[in-house]
N, C-alpha and C positions, 0 to 999 in steps of 0.2 A: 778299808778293812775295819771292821766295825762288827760289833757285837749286838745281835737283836734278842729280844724277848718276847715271841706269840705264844701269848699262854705258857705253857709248861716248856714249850721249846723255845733253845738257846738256837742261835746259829751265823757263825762267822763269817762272811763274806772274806772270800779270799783273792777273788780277783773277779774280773768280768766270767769272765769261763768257770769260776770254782766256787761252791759257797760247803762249808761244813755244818752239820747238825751238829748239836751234841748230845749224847745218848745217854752216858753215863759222867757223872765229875764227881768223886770224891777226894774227900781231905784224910792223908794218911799222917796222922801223929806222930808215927815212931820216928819215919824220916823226913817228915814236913817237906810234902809236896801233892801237891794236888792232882790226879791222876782222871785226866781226861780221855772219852773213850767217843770219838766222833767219826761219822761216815760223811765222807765229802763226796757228791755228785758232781759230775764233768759229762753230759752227756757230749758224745759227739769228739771228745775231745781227750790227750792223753791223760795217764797221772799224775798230778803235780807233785815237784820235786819236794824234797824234804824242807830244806831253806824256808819255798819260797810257804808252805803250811807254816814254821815254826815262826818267820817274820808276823805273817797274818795274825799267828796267835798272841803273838807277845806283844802286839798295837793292841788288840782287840783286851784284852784283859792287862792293858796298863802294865804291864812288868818289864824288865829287861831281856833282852833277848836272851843274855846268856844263863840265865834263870828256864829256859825254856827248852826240852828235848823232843824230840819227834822219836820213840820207839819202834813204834812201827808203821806201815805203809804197807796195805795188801788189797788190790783189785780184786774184785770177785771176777769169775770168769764170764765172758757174755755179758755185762753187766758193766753200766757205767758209774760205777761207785765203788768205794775205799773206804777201806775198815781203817780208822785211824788211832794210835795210842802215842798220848803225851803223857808229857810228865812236866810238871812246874813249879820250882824246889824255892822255897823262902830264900834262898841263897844263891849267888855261884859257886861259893865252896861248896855246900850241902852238892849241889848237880854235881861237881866233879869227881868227891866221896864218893858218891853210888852210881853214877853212871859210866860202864864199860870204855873204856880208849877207842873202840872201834864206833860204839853210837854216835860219841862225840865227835868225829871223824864223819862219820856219815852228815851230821847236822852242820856242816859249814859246804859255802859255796866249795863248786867243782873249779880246782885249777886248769887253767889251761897249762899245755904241755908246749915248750917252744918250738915255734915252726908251724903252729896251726892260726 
């Protein structure tokens, strides 16, 4: 999980099956976190889970993970690629301040249920 630089494009290798562009990154002052906007390719293959993009991210750009939110997650239709929006806050307090109970929730592994 590594971060490259060809010319103007960034793009994070997220597993053998997954690599992410990134399209857009800005730095928001007000709430210091940097707001990344990447399309990950998976031909052939599902959409990767949230975790396993927000792990990817937070190797790749040196930070800790809990510093690190996956927003959103959207497949285009017909198409093997994902519109992807992060967010990656100076802080874990700062992340927990402004990010939703339910985001946060979404961005940590899936519990197994007893019995499976």
């Amino acid at each position: 999980m590594s971060l490259t630089n060809v010319g103007n494009v960034k793009t994070i290798k997220i597993s053998d099956e997954y690599e992410m562009v990134i399209v857009e990154d800005k730095w928001n002052p007000l709430i210091e976190r940097r707001e990344i906007k990447g399309v990950i390719y998976h031909m052939g293959k599902g959409t990767p889970k949230r975790y396993v993009v927000r792990e990817a991210v937070a190797k790749a750009l040196n930070v800790p993970i809990d510093q690190v939110y996956v927003r959103k997650v959207e497949t285009k239709f017909g198409i093997s690629e994902t519109e992807a929006i992060i967010h990656v806050y100076s802080s874990p307090e700062r992340a927990k301040k402004f990010e939703p109970p339910h985001i946060i929730r979404r961005n940590h592994p899936e519990k197994k249920k007893e019995g499976e």
